[in-house]
Gaussian input, Z-matrix of N, CA and C with variables (Angstrom, degrees):
# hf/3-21g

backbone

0 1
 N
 C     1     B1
 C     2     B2     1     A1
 N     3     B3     2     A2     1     D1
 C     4     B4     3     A3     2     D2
 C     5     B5     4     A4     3     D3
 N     6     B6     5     A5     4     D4
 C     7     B7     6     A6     5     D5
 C     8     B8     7     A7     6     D6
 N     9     B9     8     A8     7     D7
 C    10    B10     9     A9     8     D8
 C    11    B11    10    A10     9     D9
 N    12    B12    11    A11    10    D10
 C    13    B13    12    A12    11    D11
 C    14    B14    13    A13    12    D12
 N    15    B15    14    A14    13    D13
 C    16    B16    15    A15    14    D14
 C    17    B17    16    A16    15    D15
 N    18    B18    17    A17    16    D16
 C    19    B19    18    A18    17    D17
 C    20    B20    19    A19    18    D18
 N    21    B21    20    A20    19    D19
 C    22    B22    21    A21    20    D20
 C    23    B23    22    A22    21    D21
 N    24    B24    23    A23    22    D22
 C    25    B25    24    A24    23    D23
 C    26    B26    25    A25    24    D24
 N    27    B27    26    A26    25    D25
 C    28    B28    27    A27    26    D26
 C    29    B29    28    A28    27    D27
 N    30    B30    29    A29    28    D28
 C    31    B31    30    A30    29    D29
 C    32    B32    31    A31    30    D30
 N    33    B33    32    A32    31    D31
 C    34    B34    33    A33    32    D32
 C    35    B35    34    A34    33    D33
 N    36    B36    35    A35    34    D34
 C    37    B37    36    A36    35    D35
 C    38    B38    37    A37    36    D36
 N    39    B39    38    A38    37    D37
 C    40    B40    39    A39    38    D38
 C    41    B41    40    A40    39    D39
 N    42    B42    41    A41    40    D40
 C    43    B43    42    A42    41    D41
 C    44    B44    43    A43    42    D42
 N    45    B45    44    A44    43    D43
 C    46    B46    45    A45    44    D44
 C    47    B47    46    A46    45    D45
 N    48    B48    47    A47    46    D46
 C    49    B49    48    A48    47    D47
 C    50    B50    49    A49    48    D48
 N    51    B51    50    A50    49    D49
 C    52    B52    51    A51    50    D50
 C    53    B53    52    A52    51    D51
 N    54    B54    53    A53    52    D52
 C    55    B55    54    A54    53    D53
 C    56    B56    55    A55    54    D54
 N    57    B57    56    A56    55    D55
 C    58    B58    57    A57    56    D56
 C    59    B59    58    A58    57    D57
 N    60    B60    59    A59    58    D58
 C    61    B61    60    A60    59    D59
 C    62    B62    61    A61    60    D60
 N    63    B63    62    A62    61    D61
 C    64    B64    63    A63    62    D62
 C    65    B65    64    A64    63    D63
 N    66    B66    65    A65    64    D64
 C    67    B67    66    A66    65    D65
 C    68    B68    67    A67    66    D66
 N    69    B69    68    A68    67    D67
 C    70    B70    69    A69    68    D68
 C    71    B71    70    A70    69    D69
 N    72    B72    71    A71    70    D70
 C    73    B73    72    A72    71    D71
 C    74    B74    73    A73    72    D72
 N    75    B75    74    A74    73    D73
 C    76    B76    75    A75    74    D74
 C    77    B77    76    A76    75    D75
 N    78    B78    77    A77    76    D76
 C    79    B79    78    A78    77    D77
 C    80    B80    79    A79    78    D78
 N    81    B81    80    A80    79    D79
 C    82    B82    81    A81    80    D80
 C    83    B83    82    A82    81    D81
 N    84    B84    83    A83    82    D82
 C    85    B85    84    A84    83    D83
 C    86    B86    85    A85    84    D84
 N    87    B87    86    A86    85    D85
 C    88    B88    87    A87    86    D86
 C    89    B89    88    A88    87    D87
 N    90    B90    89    A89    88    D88
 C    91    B91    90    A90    89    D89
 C    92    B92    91    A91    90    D90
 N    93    B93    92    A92    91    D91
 C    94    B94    93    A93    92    D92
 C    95    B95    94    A94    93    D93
 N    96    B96    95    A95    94    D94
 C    97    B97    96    A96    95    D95
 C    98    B98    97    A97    96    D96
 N    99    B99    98    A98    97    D97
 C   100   B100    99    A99    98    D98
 C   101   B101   100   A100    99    D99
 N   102   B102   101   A101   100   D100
 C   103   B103   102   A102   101   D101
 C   104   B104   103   A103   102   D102
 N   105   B105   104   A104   103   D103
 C   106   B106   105   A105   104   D104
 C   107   B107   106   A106   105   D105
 N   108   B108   107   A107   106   D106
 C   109   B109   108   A108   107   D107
 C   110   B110   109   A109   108   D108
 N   111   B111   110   A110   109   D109
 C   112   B112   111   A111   110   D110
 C   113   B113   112   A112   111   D111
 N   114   B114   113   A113   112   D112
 C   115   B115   114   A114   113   D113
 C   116   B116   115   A115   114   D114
 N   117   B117   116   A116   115   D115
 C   118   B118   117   A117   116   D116
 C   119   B119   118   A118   117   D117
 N   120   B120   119   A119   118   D118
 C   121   B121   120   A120   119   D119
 C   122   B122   121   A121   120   D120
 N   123   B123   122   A122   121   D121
 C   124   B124   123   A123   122   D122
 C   125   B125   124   A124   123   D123
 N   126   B126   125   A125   124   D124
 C   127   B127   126   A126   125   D125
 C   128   B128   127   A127   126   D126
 N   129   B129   128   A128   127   D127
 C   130   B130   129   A129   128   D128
 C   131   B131   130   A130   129   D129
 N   132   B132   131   A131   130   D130
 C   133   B133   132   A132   131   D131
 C   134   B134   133   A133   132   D132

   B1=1.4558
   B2=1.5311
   B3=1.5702
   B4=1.5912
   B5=1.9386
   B6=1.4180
   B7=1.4018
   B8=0.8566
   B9=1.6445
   B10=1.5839
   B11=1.3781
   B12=1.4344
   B13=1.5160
   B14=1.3270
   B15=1.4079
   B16=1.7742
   B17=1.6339
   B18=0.9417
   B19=1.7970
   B20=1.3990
   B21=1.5354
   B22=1.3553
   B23=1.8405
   B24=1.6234
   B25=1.5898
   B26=1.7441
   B27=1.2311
   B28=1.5814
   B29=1.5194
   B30=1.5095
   B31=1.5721
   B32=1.3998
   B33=1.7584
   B34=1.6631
   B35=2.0360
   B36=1.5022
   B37=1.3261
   B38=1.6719
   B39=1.1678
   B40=1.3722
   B41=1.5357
   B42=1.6077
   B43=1.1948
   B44=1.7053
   B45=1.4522
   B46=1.0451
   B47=1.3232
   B48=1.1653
   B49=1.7294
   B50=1.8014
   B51=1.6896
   B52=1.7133
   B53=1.4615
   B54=1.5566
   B55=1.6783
   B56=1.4490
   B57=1.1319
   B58=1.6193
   B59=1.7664
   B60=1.2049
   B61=1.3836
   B62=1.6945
   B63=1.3770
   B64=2.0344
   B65=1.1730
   B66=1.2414
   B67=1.8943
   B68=1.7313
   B69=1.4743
   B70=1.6531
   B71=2.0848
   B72=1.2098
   B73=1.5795
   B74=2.0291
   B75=1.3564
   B76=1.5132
   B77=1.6606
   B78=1.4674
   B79=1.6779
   B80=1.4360
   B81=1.3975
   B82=1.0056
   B83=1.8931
   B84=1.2847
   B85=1.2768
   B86=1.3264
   B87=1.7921
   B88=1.5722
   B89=1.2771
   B90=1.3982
   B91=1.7140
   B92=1.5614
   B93=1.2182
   B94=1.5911
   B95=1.6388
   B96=1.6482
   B97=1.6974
   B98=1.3462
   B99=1.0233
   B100=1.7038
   B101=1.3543
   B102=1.5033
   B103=1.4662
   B104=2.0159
   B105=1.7117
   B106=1.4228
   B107=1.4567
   B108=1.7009
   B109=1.7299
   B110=1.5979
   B111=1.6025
   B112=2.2017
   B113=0.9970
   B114=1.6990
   B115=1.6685
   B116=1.5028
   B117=1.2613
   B118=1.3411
   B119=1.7927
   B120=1.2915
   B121=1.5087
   B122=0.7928
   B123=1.6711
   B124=1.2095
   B125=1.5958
   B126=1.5652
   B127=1.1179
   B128=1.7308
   B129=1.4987
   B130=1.5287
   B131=2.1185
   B132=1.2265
   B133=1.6702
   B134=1.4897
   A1=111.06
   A2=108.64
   A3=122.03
   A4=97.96
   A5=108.23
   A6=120.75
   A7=132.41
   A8=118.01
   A9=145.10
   A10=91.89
   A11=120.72
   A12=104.06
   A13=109.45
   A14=120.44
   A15=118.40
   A16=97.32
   A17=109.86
   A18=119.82
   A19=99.69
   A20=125.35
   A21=128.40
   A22=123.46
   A23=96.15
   A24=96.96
   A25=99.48
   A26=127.36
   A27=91.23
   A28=96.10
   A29=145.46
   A30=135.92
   A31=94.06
   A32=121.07
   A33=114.92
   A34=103.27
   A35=100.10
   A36=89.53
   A37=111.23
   A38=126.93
   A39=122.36
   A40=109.02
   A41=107.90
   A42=125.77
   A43=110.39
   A44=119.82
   A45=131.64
   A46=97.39
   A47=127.73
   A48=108.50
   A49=114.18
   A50=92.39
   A51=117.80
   A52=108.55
   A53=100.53
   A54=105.83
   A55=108.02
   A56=119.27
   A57=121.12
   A58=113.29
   A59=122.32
   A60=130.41
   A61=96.79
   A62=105.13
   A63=122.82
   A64=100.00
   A65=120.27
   A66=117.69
   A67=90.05
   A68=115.57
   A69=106.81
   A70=76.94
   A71=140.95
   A72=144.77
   A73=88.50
   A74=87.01
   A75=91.40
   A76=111.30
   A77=91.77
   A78=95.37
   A79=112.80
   A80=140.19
   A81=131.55
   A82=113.57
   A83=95.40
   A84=87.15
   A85=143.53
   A86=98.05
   A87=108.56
   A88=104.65
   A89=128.25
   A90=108.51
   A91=94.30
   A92=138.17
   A93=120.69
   A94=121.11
   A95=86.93
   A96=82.68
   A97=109.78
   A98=136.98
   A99=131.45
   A100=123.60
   A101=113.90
   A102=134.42
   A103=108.96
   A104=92.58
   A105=84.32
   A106=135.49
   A107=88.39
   A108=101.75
   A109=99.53
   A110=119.84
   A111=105.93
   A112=91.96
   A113=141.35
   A114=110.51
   A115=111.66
   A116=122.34
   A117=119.28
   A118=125.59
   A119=102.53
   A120=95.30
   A121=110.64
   A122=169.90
   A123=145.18
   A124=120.90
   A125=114.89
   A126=110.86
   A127=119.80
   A128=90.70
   A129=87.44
   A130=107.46
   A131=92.12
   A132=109.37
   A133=113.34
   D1=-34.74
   D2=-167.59
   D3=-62.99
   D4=-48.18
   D5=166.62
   D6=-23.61
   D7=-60.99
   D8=-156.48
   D9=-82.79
   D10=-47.83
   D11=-169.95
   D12=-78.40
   D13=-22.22
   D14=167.71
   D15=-50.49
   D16=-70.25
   D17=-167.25
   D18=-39.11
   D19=-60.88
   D20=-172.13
   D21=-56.30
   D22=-42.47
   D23=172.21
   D24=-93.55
   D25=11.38
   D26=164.56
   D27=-103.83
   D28=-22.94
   D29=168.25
   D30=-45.51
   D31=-53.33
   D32=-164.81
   D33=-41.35
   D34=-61.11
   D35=-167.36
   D36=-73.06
   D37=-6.24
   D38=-175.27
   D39=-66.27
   D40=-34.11
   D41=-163.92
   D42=-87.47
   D43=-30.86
   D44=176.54
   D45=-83.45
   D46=-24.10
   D47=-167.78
   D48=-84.60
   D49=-25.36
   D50=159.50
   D51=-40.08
   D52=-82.49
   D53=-178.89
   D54=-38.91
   D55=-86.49
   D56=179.26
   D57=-22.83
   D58=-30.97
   D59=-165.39
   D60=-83.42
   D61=-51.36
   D62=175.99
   D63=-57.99
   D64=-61.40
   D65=-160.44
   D66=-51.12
   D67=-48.26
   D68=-126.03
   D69=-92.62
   D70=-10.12
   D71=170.73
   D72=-54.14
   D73=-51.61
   D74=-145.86
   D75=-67.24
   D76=-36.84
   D77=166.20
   D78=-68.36
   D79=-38.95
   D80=175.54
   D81=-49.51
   D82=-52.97
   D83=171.83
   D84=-41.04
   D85=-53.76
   D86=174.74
   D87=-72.36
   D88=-13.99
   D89=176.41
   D90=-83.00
   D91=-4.62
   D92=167.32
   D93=-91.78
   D94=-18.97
   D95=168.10
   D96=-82.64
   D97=-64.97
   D98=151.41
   D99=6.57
   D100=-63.17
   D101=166.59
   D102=-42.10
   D103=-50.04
   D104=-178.37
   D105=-96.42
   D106=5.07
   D107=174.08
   D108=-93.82
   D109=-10.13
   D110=169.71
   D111=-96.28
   D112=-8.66
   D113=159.39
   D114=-74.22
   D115=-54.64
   D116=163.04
   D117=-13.04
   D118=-75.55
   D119=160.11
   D120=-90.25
   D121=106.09
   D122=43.43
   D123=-63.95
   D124=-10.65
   D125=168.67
   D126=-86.94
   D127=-14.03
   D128=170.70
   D129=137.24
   D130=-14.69
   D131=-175.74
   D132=101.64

């Protein structure tokens, strides 16, 4: 039984460490699309 709950809270964090890993891809991203919409206008649009 002592097992199962090892097994159960280490998927918990495997799975949370996923999300956290997705969110923080995804923000990177939009801070590069961002990046390329103030070159956009500073070059003029």
């Amino acid at each position: 039984m002592v097992i199962l709950g090892k097994i159960i809270a280490l998927t918990i964090s495997i799975l949370t460490l996923r999300q956290l890993w997705l969110a923080n891809r995804k923000t990177k991203l939009e801070i590069k699309k961002l990046e390329l919409e103030i070159k956009k206008l500073r070059r003029g649009g």
